[in-house]
N, C-alpha and C positions, 0 to 999 in steps of 0.2 A: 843821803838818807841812811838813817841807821838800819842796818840789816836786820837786831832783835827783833825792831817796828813792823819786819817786811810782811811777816803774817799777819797783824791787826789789820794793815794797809788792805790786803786783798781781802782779809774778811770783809772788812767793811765799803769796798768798793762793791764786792759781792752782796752785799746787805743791801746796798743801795739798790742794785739792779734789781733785785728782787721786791724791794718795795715798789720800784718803779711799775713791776708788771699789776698792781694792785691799785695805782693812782699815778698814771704815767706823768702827770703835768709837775706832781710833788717830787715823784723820783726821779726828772732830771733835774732838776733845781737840786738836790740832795747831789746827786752822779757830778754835776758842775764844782759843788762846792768844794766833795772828799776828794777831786783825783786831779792833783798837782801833776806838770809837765813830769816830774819823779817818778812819779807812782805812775802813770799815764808809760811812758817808755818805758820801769820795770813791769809792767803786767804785760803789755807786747811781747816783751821779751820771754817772759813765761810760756805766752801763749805759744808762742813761737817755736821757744826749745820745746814745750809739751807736743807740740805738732809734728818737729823734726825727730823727737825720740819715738812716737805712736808711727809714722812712717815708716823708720826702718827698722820697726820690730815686725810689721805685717809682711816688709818685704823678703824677711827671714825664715 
């Protein structure tokens, strides 16, 4: 995956979800289509690092 891409990726992963809470049936079908095995384990990972840095700044 090109890295330039990585922010379109999550925006519009994020796009999706958020339609979804407005017409859930459309926006998993949308959620299925944008988020390739790629994209699907770098946002994990986002979330992930985002998790482990908010962690050990509270425990500080």
């Amino acid at each position: 995956m090109n890295l330039g891409k990585l922010s379109d990726a999550a925006v519009g992963t994020v796009g999706n979800l958020a339609g979804g809470v407005v017409d859930p049936k459309a926006g998993l079908g949308k959620l299925r289509a944008a988020v390739t095995p790629g994209r699907a384990v770098t946002l994990a990972a986002g979330l992930l690092l985002g998790y482990l840095v908010a962690r050990s700044r509270r425990r500080s």
